[in-house]
DSSP file (Angstrom, degrees, kcal/mol; ACC not computed):
  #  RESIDUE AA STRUCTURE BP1 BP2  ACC     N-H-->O    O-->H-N    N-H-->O    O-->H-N    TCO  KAPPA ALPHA  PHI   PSI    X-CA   Y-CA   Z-CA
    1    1 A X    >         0   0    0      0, 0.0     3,-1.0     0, 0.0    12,-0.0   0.000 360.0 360.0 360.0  80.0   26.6  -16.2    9.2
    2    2 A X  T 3   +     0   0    0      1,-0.3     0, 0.0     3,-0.0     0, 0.0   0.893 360.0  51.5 -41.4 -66.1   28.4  -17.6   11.7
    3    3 A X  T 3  S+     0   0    0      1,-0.1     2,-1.1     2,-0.1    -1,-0.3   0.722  86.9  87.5 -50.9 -32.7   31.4  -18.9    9.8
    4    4 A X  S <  S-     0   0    0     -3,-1.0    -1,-0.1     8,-0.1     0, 0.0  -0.657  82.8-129.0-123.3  91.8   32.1  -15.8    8.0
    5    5 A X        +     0   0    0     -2,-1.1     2,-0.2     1,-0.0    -2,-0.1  -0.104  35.7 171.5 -25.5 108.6   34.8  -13.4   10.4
    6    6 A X        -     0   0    0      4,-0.1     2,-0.2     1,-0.1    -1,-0.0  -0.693  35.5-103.6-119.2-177.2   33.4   -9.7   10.8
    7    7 A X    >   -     0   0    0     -2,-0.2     3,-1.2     1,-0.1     2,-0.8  -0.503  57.7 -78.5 -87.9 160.5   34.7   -6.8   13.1
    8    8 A X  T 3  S+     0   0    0      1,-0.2    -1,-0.1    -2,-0.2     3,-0.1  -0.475 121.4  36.5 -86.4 114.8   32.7   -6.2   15.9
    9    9 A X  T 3  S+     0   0    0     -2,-0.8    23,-3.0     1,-0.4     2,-0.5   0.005 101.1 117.3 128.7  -3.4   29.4   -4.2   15.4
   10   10 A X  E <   -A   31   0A   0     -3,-1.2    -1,-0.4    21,-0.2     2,-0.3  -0.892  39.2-179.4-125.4 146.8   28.9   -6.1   11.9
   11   11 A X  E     -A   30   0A   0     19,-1.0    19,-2.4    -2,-0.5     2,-0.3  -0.893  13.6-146.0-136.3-174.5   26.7   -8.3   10.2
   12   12 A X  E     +A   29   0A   0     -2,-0.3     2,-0.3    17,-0.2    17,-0.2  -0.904  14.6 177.5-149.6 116.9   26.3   -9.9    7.2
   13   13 A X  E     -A   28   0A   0     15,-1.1    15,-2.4    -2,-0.3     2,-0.4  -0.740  18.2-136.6-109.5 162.5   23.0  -11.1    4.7
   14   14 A X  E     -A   27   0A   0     -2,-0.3     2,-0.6    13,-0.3    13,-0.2  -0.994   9.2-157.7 -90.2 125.3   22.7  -12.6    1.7
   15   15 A X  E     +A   26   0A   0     11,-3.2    11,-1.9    -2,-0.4     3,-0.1  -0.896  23.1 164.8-135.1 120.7   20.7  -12.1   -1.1
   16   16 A X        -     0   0    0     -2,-0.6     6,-3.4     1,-0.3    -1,-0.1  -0.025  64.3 -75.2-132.6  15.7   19.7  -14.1   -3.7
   17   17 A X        -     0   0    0      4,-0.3     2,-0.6     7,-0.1    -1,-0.3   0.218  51.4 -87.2  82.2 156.7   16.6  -12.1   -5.5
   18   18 A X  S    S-     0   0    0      2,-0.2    -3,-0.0     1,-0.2    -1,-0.0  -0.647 100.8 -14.7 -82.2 101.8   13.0  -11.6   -4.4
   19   19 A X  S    S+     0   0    0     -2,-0.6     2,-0.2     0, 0.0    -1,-0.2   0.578 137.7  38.6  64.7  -1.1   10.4  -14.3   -5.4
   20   20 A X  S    S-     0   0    0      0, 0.0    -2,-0.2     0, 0.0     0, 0.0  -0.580  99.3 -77.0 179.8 120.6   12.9  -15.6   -7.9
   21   21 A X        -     0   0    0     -2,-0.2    -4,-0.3    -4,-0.2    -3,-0.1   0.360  38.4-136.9 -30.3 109.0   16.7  -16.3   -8.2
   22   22 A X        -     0   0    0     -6,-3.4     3,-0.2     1,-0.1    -1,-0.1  -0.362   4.7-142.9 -43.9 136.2   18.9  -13.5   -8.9
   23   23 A X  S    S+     0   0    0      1,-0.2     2,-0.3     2,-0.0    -1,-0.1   0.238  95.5  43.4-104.6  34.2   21.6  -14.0  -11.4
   24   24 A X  S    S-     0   0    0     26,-0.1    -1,-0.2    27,-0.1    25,-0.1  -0.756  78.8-174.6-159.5 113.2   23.9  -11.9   -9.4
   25   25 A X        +     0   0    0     -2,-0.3    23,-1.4    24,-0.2     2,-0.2  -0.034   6.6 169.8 -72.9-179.1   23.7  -12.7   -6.1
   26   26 A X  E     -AB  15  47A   0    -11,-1.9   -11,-3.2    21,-0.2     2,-0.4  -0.846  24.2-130.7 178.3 174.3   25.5  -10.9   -3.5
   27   27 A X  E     -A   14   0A   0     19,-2.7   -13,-0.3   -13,-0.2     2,-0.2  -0.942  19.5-144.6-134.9 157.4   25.9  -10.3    0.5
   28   28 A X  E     -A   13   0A   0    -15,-2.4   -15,-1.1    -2,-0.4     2,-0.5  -0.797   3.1-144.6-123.5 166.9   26.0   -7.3    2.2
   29   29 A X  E     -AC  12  44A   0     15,-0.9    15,-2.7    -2,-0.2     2,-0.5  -0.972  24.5-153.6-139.4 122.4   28.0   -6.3    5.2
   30   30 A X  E     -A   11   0A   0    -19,-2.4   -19,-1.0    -2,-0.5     2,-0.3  -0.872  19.7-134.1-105.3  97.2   26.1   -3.8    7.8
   31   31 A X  E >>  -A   10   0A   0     -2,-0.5     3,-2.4    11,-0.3     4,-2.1  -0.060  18.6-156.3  35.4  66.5   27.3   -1.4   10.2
   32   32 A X  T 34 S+     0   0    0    -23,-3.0    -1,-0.2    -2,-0.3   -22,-0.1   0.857  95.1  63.4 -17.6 -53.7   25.1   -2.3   13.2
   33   33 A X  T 34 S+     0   0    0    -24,-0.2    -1,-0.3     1,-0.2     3,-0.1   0.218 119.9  17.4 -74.8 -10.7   25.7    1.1   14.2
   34   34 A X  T <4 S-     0   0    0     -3,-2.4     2,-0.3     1,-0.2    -2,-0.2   0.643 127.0 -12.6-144.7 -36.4   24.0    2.3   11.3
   35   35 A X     <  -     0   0    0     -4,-2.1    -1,-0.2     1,-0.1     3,-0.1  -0.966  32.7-160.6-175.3 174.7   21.7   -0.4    9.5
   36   36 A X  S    S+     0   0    0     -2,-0.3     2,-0.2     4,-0.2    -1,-0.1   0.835  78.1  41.1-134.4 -60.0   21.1   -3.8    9.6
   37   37 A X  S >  S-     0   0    0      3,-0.1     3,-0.8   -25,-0.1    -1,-0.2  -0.437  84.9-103.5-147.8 167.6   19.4   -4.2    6.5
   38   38 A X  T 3  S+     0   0    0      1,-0.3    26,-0.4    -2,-0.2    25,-0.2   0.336  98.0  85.3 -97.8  16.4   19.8   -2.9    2.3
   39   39 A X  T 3  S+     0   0    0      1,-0.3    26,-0.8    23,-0.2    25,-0.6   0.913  99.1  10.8 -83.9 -26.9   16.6   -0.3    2.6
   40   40 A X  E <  S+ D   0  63A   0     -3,-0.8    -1,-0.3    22,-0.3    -4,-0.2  -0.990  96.0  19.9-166.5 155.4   18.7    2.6    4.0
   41   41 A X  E    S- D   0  62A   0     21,-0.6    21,-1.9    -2,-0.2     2,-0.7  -0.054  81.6 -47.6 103.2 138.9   21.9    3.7    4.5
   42   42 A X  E     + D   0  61A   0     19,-0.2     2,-0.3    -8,-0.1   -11,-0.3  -0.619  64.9 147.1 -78.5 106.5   25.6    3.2    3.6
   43   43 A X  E     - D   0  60A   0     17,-5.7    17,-3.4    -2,-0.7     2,-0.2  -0.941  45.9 -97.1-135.2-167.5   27.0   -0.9    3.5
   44   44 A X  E     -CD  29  59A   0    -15,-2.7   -15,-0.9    -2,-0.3     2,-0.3  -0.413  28.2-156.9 -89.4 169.3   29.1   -2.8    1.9
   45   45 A X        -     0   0    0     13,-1.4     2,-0.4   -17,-0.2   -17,-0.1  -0.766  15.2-165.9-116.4 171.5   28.3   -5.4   -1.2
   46   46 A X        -     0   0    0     -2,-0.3   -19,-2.7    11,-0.2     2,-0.4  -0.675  27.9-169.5-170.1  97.6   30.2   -8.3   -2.2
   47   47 A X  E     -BE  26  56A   0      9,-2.9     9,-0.9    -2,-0.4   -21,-0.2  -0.920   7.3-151.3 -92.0 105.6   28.2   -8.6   -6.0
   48   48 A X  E     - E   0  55A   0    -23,-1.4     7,-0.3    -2,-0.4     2,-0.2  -0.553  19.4-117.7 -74.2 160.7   29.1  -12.0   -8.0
   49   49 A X    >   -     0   0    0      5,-2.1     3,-5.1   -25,-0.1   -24,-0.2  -0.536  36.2 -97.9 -78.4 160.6   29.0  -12.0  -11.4
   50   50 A X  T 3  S+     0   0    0      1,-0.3   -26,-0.1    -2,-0.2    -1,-0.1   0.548 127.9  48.3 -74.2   4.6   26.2  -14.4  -12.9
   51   51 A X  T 3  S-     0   0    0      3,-0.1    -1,-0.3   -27,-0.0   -27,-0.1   0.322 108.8-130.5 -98.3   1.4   28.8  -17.3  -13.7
   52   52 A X  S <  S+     0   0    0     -3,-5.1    -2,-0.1     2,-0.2     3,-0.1   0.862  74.2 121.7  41.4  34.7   30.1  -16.7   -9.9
   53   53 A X  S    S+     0   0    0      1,-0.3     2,-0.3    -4,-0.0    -1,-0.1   0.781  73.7  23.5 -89.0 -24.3   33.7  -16.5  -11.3
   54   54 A X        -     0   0    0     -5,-0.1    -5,-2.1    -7,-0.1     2,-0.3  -0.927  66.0-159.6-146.6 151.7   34.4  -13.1  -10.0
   55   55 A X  E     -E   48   0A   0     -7,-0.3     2,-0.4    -2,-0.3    -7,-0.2  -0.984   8.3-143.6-154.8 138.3   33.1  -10.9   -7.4
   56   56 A X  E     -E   47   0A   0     -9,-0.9    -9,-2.9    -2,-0.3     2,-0.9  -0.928   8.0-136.9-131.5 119.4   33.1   -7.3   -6.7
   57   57 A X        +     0   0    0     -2,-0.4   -11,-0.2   -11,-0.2     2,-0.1  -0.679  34.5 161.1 -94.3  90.6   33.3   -4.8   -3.7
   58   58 A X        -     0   0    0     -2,-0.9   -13,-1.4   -14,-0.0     2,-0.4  -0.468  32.8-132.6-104.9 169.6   31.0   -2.0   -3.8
   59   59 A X  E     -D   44   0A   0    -15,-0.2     2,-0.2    -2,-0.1   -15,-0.2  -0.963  33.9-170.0-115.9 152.0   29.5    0.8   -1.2
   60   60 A X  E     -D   43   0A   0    -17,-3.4   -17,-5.7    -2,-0.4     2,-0.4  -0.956  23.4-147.1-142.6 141.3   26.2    1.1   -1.4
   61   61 A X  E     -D   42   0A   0    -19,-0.3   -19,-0.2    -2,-0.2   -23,-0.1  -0.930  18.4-139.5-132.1 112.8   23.3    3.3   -0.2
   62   62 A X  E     +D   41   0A   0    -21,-1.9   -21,-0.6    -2,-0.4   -22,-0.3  -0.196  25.0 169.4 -32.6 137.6   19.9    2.1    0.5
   63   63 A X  E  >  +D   40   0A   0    -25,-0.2     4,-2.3   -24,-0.2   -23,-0.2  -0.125  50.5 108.0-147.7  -1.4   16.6    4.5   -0.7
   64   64 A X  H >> S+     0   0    0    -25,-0.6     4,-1.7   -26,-0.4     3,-0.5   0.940  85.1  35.5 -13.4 -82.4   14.0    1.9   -0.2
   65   65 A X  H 34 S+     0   0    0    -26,-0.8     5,-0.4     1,-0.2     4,-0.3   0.774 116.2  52.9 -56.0 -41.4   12.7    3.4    2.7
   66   66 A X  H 34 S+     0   0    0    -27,-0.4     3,-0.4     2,-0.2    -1,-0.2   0.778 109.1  51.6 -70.8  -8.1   13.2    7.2    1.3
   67   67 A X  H X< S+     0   0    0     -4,-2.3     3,-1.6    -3,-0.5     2,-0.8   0.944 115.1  55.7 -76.3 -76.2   11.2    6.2   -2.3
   68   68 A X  T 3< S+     0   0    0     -4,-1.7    -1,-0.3     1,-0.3    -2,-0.2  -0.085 112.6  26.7 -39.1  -4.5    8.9    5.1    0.4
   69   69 A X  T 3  S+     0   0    0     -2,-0.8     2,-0.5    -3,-0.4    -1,-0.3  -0.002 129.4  49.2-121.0 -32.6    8.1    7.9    2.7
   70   70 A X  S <> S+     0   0    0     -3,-1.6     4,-0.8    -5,-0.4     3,-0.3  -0.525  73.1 158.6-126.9  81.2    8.7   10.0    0.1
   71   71 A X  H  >  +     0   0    0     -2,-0.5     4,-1.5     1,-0.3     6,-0.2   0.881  63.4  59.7 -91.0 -14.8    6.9    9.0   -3.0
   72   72 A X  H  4>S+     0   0    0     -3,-0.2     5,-0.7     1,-0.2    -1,-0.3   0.623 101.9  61.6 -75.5  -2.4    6.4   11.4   -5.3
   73   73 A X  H >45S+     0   0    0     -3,-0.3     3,-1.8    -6,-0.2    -1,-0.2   0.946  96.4  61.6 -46.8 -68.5   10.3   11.8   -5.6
   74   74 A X  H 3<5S+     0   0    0     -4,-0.8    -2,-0.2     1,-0.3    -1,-0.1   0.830 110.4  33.1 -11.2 -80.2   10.3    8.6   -6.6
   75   75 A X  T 3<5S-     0   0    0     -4,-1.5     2,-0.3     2,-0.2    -1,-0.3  -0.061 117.1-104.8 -87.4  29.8    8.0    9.3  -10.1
   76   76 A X  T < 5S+     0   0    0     -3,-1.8     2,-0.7     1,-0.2    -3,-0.2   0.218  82.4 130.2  76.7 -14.1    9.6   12.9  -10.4
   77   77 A X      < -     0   0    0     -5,-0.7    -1,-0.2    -2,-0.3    -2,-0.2  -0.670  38.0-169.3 -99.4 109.6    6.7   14.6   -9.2
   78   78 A X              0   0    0     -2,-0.7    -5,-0.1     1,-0.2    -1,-0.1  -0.127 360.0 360.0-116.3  58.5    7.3   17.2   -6.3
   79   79 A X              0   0    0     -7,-0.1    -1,-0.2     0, 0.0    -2,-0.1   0.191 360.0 360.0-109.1 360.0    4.3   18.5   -4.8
């Protein structure tokens, strides 16, 4: 995203659902310095609502990666 002014050390995706349109899209704004991508990790969100009249600034922390590594967390089970 070329167009879109970050600090330097930032990037920015978009995300639009997984095999089929989301109806609340949103882009996330990454830390370089920290992650690149929404599996782990603190960033930022920019969530639209599903008419795209309003939009909403959260933090957000990525557990992709820890459900993964760590699954039995995941289903409650810790052995």
């Amino acid at each position: 995203m070329s167009d879109l002014p970050l600090p330097h050390g930032f990037v920015a995706s978009g995300y639009g659902g997984k095999g089929s349109a989301s109806s609340t899209p949103w882009i996330g704004v990454f830390g370089k310095a920290i992650n690149t991508q929404a599996q782990e990790g603190l960033y930022l969100a920019y969530i639209f609502d599903a008419t795209l009249a309003s939009v909403t600034l959260t933090l957000q922390q990525g557990v992709t990666k820890l459900s993964d590594e760590y699954p039995n967390w995941a289903t409650g089970s810790r052995n």
